[in-house]
mmCIF file of the N, C-alpha and C atoms, coordinates in Angstrom:
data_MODEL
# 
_entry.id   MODEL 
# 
loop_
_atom_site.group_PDB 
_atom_site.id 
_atom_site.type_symbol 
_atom_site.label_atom_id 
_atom_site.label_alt_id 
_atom_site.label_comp_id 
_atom_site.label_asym_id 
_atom_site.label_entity_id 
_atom_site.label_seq_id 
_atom_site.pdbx_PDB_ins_code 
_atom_site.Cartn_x 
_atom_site.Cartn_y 
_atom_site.Cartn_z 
_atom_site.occupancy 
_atom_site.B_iso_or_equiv 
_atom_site.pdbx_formal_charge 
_atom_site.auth_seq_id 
_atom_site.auth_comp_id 
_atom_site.auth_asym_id 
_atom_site.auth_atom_id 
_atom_site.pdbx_PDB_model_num 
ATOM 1   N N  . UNK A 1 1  ? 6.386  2.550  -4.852  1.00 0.00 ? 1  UNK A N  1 
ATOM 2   C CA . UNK A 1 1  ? 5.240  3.217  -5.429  1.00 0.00 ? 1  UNK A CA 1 
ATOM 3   C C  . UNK A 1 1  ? 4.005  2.648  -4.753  1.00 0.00 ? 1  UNK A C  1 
ATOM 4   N N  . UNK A 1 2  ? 3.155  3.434  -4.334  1.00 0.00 ? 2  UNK A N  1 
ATOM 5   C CA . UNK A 1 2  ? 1.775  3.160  -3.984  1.00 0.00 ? 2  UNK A CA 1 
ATOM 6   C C  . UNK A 1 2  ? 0.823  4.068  -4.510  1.00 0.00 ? 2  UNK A C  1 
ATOM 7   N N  . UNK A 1 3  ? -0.721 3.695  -4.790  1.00 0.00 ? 3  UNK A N  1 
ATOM 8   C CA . UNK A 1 3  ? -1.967 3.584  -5.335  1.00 0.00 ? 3  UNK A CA 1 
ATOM 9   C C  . UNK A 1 3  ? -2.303 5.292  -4.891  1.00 0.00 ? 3  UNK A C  1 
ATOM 10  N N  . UNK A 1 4  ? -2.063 5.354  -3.527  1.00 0.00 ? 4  UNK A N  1 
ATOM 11  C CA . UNK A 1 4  ? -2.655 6.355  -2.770  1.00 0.00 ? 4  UNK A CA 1 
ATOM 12  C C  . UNK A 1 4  ? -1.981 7.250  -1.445  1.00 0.00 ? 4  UNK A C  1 
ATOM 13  N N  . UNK A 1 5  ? -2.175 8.177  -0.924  1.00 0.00 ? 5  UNK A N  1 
ATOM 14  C CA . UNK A 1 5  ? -1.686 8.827  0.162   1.00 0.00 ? 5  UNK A CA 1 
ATOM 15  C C  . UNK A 1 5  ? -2.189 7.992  1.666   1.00 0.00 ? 5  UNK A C  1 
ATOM 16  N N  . UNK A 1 6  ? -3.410 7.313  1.554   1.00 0.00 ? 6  UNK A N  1 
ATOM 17  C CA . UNK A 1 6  ? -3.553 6.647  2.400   1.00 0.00 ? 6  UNK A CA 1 
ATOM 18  C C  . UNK A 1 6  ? -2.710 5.102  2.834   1.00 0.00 ? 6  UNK A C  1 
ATOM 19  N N  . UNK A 1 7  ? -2.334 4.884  1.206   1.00 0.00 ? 7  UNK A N  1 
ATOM 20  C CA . UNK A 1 7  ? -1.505 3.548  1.745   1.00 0.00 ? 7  UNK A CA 1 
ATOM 21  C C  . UNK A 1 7  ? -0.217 4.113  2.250   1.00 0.00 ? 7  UNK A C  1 
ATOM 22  N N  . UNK A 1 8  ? 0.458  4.686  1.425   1.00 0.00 ? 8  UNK A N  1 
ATOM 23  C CA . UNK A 1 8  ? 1.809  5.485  1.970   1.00 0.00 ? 8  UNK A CA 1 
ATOM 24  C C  . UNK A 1 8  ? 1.928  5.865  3.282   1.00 0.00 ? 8  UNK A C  1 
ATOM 25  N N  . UNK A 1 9  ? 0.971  6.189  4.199   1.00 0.00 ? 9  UNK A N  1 
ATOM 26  C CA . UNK A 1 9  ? 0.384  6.392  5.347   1.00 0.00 ? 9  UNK A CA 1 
ATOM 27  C C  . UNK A 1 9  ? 0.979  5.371  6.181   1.00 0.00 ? 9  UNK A C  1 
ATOM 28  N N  . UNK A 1 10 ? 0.683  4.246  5.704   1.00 0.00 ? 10 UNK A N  1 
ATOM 29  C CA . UNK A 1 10 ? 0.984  2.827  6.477   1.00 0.00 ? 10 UNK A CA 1 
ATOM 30  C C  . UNK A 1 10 ? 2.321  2.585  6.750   1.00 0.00 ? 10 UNK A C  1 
ATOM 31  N N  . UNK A 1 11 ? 3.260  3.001  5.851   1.00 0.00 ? 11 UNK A N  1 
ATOM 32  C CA . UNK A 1 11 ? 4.653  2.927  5.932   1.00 0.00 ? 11 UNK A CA 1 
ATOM 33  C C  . UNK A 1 11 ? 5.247  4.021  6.221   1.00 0.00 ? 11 UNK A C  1 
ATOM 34  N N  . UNK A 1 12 ? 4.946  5.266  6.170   1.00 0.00 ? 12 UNK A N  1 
ATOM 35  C CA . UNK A 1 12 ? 5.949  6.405  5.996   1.00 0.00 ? 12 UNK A CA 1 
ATOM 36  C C  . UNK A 1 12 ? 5.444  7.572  6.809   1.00 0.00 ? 12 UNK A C  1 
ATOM 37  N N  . UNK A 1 13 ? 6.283  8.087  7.663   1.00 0.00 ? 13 UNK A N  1 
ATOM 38  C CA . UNK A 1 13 ? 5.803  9.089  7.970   1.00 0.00 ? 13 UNK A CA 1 
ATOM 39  C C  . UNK A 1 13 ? 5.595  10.666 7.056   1.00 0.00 ? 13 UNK A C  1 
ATOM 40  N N  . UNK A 1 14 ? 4.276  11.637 6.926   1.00 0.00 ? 14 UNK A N  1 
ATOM 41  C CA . UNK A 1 14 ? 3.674  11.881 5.835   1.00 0.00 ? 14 UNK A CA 1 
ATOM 42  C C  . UNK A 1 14 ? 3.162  13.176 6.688   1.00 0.00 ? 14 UNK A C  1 
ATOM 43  N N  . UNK A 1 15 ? 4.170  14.331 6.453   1.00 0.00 ? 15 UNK A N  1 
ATOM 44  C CA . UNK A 1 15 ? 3.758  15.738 6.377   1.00 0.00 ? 15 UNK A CA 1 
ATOM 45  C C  . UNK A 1 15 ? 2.479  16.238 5.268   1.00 0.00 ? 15 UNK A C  1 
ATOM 46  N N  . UNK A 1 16 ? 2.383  17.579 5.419   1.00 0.00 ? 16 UNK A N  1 
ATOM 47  C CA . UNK A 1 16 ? 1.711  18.471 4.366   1.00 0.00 ? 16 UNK A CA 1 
ATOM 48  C C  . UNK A 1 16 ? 2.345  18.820 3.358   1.00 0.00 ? 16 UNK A C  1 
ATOM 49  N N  . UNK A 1 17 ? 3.512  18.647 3.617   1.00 0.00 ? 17 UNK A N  1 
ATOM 50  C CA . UNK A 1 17 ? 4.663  19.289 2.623   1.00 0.00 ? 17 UNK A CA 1 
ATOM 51  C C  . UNK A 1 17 ? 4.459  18.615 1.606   1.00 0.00 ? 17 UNK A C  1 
ATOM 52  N N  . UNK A 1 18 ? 5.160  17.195 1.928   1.00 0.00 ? 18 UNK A N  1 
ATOM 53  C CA . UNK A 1 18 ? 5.471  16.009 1.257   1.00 0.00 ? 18 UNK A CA 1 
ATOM 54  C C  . UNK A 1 18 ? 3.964  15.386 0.726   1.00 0.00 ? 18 UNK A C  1 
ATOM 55  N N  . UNK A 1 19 ? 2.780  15.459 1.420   1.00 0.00 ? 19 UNK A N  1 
ATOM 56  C CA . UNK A 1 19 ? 1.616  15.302 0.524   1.00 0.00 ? 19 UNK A CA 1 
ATOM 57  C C  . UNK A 1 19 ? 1.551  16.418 -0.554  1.00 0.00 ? 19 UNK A C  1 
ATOM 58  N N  . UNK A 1 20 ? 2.152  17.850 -0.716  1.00 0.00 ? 20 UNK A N  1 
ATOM 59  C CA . UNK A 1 20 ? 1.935  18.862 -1.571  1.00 0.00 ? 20 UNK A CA 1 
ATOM 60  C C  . UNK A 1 20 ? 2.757  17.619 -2.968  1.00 0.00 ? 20 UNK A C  1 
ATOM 61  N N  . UNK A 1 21 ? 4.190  17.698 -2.241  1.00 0.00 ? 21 UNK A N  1 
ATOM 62  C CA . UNK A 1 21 ? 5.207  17.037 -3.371  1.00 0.00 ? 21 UNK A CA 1 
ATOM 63  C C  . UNK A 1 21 ? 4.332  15.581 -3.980  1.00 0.00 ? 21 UNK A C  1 
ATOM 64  N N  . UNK A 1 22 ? 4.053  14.964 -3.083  1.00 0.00 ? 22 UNK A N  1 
ATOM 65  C CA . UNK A 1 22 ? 3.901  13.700 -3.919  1.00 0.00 ? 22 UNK A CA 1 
ATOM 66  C C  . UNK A 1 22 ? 2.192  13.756 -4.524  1.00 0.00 ? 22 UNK A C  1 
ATOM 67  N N  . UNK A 1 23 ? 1.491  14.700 -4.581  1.00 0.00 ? 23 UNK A N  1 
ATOM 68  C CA . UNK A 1 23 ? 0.834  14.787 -5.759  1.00 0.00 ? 23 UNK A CA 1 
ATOM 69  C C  . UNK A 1 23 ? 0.316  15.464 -6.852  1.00 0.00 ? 23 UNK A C  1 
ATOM 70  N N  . UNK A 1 24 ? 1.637  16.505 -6.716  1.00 0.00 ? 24 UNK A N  1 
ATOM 71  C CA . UNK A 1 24 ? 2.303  17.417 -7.731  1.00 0.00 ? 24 UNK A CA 1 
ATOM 72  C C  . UNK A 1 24 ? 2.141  16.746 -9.320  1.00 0.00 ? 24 UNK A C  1 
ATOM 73  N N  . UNK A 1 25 ? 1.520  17.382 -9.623  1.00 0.00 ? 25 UNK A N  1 
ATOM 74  C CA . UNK A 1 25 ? 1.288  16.641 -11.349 1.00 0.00 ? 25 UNK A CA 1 
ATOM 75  C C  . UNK A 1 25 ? 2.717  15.959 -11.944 1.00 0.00 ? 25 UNK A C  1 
ATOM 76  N N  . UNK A 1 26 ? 3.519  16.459 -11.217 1.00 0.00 ? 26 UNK A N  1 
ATOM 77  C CA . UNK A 1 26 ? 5.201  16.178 -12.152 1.00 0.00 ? 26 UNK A CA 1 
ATOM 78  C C  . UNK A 1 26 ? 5.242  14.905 -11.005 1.00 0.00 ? 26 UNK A C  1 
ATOM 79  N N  . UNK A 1 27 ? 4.810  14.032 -9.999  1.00 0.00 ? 27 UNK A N  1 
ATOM 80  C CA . UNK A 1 27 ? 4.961  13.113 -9.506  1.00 0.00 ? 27 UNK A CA 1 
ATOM 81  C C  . UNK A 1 27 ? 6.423  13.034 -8.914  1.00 0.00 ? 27 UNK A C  1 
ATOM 82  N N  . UNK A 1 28 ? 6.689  13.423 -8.502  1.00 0.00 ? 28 UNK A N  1 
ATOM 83  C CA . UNK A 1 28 ? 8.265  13.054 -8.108  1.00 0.00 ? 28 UNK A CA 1 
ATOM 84  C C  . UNK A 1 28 ? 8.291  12.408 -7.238  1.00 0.00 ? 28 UNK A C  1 
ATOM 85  N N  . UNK A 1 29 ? 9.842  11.750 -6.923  1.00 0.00 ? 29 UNK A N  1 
ATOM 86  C CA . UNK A 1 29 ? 9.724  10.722 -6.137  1.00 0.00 ? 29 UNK A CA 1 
ATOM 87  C C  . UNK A 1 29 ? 10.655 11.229 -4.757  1.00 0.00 ? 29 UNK A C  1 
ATOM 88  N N  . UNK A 1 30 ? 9.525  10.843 -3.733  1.00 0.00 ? 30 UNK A N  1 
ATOM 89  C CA . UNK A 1 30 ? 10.182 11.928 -2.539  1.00 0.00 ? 30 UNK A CA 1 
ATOM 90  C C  . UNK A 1 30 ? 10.769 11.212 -1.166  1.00 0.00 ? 30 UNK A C  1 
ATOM 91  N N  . UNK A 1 31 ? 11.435 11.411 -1.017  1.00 0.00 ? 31 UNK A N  1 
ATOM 92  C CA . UNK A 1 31 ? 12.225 10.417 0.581   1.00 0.00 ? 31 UNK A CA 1 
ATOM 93  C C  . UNK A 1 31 ? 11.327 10.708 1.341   1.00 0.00 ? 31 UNK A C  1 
ATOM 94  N N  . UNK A 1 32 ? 10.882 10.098 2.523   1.00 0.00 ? 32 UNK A N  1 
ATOM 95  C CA . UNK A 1 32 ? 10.151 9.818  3.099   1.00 0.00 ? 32 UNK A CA 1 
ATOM 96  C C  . UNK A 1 32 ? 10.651 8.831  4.464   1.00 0.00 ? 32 UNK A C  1 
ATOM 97  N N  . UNK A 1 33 ? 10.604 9.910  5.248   1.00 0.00 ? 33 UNK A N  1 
ATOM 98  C CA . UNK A 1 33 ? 11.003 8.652  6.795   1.00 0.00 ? 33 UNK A CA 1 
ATOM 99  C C  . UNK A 1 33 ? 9.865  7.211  7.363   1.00 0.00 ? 33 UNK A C  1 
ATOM 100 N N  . UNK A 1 34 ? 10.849 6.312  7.206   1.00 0.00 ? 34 UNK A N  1 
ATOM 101 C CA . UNK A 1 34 ? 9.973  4.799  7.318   1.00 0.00 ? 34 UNK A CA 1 
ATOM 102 C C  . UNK A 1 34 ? 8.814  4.708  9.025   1.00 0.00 ? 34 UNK A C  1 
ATOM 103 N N  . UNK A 1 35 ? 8.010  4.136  8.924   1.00 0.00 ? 35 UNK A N  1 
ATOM 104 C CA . UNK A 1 35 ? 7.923  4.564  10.264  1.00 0.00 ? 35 UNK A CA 1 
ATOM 105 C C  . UNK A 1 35 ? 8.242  3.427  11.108  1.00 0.00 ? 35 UNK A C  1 
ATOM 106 N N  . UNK A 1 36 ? 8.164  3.424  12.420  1.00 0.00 ? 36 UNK A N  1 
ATOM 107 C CA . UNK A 1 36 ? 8.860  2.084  13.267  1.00 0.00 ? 36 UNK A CA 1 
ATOM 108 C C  . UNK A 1 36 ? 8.418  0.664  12.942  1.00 0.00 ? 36 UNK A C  1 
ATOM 109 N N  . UNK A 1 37 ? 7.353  0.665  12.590  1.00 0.00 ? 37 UNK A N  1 
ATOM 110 C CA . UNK A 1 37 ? 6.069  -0.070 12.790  1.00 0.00 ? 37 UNK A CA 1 
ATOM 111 C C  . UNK A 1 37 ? 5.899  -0.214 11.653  1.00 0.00 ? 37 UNK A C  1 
ATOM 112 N N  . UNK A 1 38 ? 6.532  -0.277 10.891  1.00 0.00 ? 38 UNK A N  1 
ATOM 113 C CA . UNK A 1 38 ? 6.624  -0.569 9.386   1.00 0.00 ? 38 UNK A CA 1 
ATOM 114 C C  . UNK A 1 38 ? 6.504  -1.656 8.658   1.00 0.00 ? 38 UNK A C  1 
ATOM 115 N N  . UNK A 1 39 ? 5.410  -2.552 7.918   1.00 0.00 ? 39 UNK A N  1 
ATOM 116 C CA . UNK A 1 39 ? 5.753  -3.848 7.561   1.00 0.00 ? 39 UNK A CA 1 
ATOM 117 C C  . UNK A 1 39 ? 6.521  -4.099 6.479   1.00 0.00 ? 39 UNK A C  1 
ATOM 118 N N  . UNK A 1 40 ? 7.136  -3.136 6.269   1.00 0.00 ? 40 UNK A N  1 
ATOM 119 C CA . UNK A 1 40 ? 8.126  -3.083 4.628   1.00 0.00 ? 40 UNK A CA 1 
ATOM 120 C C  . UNK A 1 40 ? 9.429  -3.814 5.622   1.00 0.00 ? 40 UNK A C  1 
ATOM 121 N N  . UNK A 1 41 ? 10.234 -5.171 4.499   1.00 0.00 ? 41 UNK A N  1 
ATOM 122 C CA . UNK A 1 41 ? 10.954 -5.943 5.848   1.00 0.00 ? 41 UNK A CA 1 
ATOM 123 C C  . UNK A 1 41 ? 12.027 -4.465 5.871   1.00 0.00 ? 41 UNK A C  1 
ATOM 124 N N  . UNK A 1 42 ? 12.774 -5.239 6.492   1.00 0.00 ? 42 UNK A N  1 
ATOM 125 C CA . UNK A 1 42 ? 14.015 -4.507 7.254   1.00 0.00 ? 42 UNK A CA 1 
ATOM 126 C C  . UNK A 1 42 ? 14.922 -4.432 6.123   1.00 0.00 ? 42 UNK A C  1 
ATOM 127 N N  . UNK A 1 43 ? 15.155 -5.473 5.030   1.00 0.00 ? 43 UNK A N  1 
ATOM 128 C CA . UNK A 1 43 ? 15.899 -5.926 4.008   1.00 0.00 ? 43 UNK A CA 1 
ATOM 129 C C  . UNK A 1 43 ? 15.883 -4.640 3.024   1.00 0.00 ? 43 UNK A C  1 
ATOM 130 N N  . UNK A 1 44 ? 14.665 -3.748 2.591   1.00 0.00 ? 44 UNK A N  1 
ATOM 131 C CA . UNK A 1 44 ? 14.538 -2.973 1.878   1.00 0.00 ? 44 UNK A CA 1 
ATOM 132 C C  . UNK A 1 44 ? 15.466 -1.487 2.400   1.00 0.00 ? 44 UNK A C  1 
ATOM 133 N N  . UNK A 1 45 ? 16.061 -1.022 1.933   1.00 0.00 ? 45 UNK A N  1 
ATOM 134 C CA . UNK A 1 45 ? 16.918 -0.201 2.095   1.00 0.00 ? 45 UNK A CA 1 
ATOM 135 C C  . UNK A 1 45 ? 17.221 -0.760 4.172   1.00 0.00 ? 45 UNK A C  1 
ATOM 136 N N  . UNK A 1 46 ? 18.433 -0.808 4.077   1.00 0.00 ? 46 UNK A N  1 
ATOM 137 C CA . UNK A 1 46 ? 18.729 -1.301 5.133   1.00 0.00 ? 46 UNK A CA 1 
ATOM 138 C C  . UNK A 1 46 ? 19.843 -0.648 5.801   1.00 0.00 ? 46 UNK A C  1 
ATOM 139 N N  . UNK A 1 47 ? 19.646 -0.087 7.133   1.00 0.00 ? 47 UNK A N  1 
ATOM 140 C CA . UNK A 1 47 ? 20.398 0.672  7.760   1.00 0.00 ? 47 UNK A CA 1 
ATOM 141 C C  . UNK A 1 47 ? 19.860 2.361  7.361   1.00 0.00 ? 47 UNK A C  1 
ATOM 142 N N  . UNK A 1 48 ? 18.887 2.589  6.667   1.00 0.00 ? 48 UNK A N  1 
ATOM 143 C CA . UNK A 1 48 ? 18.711 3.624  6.049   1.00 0.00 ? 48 UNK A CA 1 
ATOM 144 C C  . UNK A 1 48 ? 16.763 4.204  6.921   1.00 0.00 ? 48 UNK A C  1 
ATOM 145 N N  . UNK A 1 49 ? 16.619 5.289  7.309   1.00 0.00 ? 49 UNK A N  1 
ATOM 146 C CA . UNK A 1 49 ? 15.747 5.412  7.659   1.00 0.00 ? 49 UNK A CA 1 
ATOM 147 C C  . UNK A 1 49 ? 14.727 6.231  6.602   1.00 0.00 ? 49 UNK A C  1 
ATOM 148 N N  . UNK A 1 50 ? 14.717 5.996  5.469   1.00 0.00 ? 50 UNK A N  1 
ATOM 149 C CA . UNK A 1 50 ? 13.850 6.930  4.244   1.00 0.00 ? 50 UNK A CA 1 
ATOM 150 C C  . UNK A 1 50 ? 13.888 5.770  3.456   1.00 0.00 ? 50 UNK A C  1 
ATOM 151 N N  . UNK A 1 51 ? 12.632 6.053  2.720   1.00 0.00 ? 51 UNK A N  1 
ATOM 152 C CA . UNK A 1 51 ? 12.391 5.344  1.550   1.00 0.00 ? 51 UNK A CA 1 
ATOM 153 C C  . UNK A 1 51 ? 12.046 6.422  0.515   1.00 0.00 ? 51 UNK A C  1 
ATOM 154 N N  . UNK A 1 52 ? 12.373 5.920  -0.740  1.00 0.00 ? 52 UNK A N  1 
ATOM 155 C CA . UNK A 1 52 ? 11.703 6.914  -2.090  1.00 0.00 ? 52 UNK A CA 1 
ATOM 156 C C  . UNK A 1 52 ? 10.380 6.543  -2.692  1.00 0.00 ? 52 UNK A C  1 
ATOM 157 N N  . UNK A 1 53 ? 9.227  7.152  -2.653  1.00 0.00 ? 53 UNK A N  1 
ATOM 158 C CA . UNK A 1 53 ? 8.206  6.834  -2.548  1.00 0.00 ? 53 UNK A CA 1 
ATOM 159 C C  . UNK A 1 53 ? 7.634  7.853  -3.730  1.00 0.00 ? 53 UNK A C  1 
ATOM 160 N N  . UNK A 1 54 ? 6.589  6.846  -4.285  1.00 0.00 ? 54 UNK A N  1 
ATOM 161 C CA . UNK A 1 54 ? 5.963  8.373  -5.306  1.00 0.00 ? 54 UNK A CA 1 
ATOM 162 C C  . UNK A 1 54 ? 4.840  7.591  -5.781  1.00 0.00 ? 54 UNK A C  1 
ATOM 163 N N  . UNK A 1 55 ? 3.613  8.503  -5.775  1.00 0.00 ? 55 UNK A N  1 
ATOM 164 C CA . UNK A 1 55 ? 2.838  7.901  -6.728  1.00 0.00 ? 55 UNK A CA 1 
ATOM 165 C C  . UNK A 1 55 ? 2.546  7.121  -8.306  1.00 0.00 ? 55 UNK A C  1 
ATOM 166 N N  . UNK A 1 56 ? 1.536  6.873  -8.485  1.00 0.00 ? 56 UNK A N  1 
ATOM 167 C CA . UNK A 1 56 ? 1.868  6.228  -10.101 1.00 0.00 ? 56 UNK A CA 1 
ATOM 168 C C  . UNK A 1 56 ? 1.223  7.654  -10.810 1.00 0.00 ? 56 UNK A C  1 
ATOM 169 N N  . UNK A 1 57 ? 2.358  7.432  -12.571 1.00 0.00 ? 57 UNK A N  1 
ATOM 170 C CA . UNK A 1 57 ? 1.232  8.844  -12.866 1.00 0.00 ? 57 UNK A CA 1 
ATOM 171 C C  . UNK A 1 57 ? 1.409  8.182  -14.253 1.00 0.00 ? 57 UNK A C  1 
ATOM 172 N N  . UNK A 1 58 ? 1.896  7.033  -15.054 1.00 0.00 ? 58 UNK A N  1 
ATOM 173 C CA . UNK A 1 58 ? 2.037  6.464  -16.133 1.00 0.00 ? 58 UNK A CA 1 
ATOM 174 C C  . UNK A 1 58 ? 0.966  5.290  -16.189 1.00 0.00 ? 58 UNK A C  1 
ATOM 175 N N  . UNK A 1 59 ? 0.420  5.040  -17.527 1.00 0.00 ? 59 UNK A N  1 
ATOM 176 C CA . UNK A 1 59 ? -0.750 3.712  -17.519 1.00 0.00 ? 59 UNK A CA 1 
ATOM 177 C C  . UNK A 1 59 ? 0.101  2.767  -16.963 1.00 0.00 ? 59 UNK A C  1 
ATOM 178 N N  . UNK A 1 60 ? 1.194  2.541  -17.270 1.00 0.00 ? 60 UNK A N  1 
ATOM 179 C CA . UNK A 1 60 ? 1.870  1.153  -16.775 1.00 0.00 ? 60 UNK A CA 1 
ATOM 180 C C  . UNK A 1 60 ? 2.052  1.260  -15.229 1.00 0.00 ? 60 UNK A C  1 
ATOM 181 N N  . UNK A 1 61 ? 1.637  2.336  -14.513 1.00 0.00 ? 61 UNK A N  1 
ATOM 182 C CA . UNK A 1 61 ? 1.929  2.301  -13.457 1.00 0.00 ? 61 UNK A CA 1 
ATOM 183 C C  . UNK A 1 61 ? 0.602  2.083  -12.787 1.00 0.00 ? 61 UNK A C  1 
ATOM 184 N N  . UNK A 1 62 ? -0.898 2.170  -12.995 1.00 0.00 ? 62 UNK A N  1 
ATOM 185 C CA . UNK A 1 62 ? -1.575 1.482  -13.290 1.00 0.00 ? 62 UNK A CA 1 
ATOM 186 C C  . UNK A 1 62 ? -1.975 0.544  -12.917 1.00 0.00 ? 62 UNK A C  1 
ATOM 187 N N  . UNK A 1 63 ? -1.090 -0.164 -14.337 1.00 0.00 ? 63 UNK A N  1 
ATOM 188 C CA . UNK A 1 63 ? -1.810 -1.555 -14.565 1.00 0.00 ? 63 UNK A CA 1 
ATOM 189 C C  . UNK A 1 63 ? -0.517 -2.613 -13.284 1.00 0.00 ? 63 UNK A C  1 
ATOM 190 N N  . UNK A 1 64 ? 0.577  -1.685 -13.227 1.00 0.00 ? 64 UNK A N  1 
ATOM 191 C CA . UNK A 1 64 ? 0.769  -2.649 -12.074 1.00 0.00 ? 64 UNK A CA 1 
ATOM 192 C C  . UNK A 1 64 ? 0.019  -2.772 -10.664 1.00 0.00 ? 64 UNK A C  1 
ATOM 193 N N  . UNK A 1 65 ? -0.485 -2.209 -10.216 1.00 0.00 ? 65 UNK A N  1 
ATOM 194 C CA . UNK A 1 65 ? -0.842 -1.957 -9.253  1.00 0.00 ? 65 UNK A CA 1 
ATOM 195 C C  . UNK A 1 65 ? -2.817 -2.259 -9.523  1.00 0.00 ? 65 UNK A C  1 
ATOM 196 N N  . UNK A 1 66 ? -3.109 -2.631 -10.084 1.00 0.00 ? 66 UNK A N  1 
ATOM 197 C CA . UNK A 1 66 ? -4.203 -2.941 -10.431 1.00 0.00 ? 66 UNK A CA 1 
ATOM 198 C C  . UNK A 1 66 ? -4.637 -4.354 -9.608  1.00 0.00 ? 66 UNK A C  1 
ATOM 199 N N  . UNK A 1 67 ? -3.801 -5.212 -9.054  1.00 0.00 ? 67 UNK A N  1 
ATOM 200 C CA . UNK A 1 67 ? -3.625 -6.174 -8.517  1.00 0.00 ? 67 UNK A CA 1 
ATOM 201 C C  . UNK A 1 67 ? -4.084 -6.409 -7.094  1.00 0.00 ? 67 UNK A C  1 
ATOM 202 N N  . UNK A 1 68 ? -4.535 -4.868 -6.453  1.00 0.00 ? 68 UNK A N  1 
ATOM 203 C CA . UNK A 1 68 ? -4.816 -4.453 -5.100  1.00 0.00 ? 68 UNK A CA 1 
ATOM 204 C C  . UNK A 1 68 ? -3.242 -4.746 -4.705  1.00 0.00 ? 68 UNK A C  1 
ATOM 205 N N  . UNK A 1 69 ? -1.772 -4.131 -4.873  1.00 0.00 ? 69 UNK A N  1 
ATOM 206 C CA . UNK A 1 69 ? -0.640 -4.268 -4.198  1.00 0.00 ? 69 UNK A CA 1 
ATOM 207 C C  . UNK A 1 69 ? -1.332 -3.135 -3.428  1.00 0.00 ? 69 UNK A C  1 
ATOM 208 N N  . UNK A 1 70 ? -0.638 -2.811 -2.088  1.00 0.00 ? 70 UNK A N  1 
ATOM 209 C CA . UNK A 1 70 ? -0.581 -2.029 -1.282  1.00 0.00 ? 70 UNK A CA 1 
ATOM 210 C C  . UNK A 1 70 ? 0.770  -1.186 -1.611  1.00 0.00 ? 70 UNK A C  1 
ATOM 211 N N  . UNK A 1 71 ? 1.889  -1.605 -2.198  1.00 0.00 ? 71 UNK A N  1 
ATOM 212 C CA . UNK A 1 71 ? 3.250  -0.825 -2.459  1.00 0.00 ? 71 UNK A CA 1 
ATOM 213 C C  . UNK A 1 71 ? 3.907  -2.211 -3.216  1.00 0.00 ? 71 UNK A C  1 
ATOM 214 N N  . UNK A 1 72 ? 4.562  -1.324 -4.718  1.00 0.00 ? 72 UNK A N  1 
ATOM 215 C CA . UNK A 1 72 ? 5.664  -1.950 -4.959  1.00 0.00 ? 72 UNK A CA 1 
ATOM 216 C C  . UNK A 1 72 ? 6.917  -1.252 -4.702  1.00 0.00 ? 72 UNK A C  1 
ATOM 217 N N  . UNK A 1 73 ? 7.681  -2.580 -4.482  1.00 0.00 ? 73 UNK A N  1 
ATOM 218 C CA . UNK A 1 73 ? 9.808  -2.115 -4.451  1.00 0.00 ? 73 UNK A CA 1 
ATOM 219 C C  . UNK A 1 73 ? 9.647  -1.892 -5.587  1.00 0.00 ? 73 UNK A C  1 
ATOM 220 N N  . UNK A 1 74 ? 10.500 -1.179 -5.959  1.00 0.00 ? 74 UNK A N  1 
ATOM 221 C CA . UNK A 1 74 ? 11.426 -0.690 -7.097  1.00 0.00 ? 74 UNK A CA 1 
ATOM 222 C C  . UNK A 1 74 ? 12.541 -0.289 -7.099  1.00 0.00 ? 74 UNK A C  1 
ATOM 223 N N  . UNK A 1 75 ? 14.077 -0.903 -7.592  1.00 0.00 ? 75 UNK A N  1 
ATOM 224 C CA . UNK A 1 75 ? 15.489 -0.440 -7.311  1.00 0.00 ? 75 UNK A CA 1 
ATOM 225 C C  . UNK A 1 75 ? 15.544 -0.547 -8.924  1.00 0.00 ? 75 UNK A C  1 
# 
């Protein structure tokens, strides 16, 4: 989960499509190809070239991220 479309930017490669989906009032959480240059380690889904990514749309989602994270894991 990240704050914004611009941080998601940093990690993921990020169509029009997939900006439609991920800030779709229903928030869903959308695969997303990692990009090479990625500082998310290698450890996070591994061997796998997508991550599931979605904005926050709950207060608790929020207040985590209130911290200035740039992205939290979540499994």
């Amino acid at each position: 989960m990240s704050f914004n479309l611009e941080k998601i930017m940093q990690y993921c490669k990020l169509g029009e499509k997939e900006k439609e989906w991920l800030v779709n009032r229903a928030r869903p959480i959308v695969l997303l190809q990692k990009k090479e240059n990625s500082l998310i380690s290698p450890l996070v889904a591994p061997r796998n070239n997508y991550l599931g990514v979605m904005l926050p749309y709950a207060p608790l989602h929020y207040l985590l991220l209130k911290d200035n994270f740039t992205a939290l894991i979540m499994t």
